[in-house]
C-alpha positions as CSV (number, residue, x, y, z in Angstrom):
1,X,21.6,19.3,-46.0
2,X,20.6,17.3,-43.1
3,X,22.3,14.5,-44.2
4,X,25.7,16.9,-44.2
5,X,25.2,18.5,-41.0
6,X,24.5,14.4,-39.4
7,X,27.8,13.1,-41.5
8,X,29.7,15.9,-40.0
9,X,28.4,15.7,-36.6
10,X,29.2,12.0,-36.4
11,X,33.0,12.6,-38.0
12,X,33.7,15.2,-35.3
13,X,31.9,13.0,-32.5
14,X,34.0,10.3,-33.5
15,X,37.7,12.2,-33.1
16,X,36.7,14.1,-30.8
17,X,36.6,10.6,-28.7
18,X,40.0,9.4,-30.1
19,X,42.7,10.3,-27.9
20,X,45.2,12.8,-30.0
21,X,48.2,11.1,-28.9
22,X,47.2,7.6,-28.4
23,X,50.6,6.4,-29.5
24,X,54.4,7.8,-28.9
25,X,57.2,6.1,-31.0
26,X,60.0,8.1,-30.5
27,X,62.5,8.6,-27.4
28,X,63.8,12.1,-27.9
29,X,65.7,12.1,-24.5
30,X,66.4,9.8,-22.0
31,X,68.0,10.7,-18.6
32,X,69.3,8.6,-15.9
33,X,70.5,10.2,-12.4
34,X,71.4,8.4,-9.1
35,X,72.3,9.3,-6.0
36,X,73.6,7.3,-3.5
37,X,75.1,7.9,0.5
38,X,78.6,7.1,1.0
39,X,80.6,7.7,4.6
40,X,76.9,9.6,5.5
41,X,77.4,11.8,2.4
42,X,75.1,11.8,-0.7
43,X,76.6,11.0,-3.8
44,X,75.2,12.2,-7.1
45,X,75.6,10.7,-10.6
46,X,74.2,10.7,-13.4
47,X,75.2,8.5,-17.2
48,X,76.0,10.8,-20.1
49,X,75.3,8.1,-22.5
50,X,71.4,6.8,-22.5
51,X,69.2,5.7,-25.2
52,X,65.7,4.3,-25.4
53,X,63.7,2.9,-27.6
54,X,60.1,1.5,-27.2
55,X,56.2,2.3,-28.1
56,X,53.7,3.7,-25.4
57,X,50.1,3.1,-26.6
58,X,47.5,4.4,-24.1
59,X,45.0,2.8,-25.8
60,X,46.0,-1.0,-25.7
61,X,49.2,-1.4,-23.3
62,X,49.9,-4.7,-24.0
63,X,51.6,-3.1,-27.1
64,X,53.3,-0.5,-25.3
65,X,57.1,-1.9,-24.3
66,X,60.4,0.0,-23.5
67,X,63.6,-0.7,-23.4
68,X,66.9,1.3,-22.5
69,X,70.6,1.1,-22.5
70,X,72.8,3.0,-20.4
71,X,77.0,3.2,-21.1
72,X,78.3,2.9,-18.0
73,X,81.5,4.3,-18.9
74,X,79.8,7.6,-19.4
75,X,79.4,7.7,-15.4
76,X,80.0,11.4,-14.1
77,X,79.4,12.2,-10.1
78,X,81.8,15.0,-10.5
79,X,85.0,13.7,-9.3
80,X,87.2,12.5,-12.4
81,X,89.1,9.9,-9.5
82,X,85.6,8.3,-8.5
83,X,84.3,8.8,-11.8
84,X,87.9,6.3,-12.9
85,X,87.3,4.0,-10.1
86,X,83.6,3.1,-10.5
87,X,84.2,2.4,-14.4
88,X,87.4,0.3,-14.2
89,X,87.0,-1.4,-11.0
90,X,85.9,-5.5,-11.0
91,X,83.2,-4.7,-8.2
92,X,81.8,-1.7,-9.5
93,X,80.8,-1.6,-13.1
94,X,84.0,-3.0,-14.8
95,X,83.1,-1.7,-17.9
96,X,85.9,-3.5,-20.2
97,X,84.0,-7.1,-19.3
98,X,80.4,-5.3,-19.3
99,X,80.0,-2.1,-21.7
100,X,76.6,-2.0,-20.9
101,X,73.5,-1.5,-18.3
102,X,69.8,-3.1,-20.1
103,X,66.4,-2.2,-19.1
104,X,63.3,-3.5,-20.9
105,X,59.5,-3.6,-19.7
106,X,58.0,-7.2,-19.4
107,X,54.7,-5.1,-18.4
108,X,53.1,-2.4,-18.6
109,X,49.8,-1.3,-16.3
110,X,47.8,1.1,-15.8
111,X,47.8,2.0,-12.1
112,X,45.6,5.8,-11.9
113,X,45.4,8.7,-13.9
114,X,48.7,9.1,-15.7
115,X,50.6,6.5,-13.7
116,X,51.2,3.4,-14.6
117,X,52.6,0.4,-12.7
118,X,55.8,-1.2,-15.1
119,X,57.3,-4.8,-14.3
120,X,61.1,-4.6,-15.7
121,X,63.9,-6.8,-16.2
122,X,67.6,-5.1,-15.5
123,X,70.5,-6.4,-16.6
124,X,74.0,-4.9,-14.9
125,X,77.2,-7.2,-14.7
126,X,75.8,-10.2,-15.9
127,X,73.1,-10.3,-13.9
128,X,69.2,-9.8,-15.0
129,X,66.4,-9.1,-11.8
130,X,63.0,-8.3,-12.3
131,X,61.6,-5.5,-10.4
132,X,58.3,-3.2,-10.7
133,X,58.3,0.8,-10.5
134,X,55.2,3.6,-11.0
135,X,56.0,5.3,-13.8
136,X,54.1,8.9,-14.7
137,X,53.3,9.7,-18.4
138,X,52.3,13.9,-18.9
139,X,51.6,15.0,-22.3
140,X,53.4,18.8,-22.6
141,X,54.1,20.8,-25.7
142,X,53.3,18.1,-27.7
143,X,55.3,15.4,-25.8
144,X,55.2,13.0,-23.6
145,X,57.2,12.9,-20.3
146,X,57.9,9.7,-18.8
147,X,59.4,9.4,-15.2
148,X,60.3,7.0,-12.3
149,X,62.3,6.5,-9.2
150,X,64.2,3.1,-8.4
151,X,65.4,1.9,-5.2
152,X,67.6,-0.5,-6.3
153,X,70.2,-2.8,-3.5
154,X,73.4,-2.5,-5.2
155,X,74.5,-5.7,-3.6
156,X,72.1,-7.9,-5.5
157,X,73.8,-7.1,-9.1
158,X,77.1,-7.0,-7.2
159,X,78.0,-3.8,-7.5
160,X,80.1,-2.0,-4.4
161,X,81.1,-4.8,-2.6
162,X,80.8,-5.2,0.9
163,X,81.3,-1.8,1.7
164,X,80.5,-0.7,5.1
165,X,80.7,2.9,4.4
166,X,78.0,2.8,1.3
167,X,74.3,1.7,1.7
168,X,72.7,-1.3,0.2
169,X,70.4,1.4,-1.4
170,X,70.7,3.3,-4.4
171,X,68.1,5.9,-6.1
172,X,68.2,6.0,-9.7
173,X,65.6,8.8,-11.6
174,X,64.4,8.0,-15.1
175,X,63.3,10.5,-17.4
176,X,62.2,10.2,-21.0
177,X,60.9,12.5,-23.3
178,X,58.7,11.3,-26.2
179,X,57.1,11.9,-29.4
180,X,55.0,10.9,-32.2
């Protein structure tokens, strides 16, 4: 009997120390939002079409990657005339010659509790730049919620032009659901 009672003490000592949901495999959303001032006036967008793919292990990061890939023709900031303009335009996103907007992880750290400091490469119009962002990870419901804030300058993937009227700066929001 004591031999019972030590075997079961030692199983449930041992996963009660393994982390439940040590590894998410599964992109169940993705969201990507931006916002953006023009003539002194914030401009919201978001793309309709975004996917991601990836792993997130908590317990050994250096196998965790992401990677995403946003349409751009699926822009939408609410004005069909913009909306045109941005997709067809040669310094905007000229989405006949580039069809697509890649983001992938190089690295992934952890930075505090349920942050964690990601280097990425982005790849708009031809042009790949490597860039870092926190990025939260909360477990809710059974999922995990990934989010982070960019503040990208437009002008270095040439996007926008020279315009005098837009900033250099735009704010794009990431969110990702995940599961097992």
């Amino acid at each position: 009997m004591q031999k019972i009672t030590f075997f079961l003490v030692l199983i449930i000592s041992f996963l009660s120390s393994v982390p439940l949901f040590a590894q998410w495999l599964k992109f169940e959303q993705v969201g990507v939002s931006f916002k953006i001032k023009n003539a002194g006036i914030n401009v919201d967008g978001r793309f309709g079409n975004a996917k991601g793919s990836g792993k997130f292990d908590e317990k050994d990061l250096s196998k965790s990657y992401f990677i995403g890939v946003v349409e751009p023709h699926s822009v939408q900031t609410g004005i069909k005339m913009r909306d045109k303009h941005l997709k067809e335009k040669a310094e905007f996103f000229d989405v006949q010659k580039f069809p697509s907007i890649e983001m992938k992880s190089v690295k992934i750290e952890l930075e505090s509790t349920q942050q964690y400091r990601v280097t990425w490469d982005l790849t708009m119009k031809g042009i790949t730049l490597r860039f870092k962002s926190i990025m939260t990870a909360v477990q809710e419901n059974g999922k995990l919620i990934l989010q982070t804030t960019l503040k990208l300058n437009r002008k270095e993937w040439k996007v926008g032009g020279n315009s005098i009227t837009m900033s250099d700066v735009v704010s794009v929001q990431l969110r990702a659901v995940m599961t097992k």
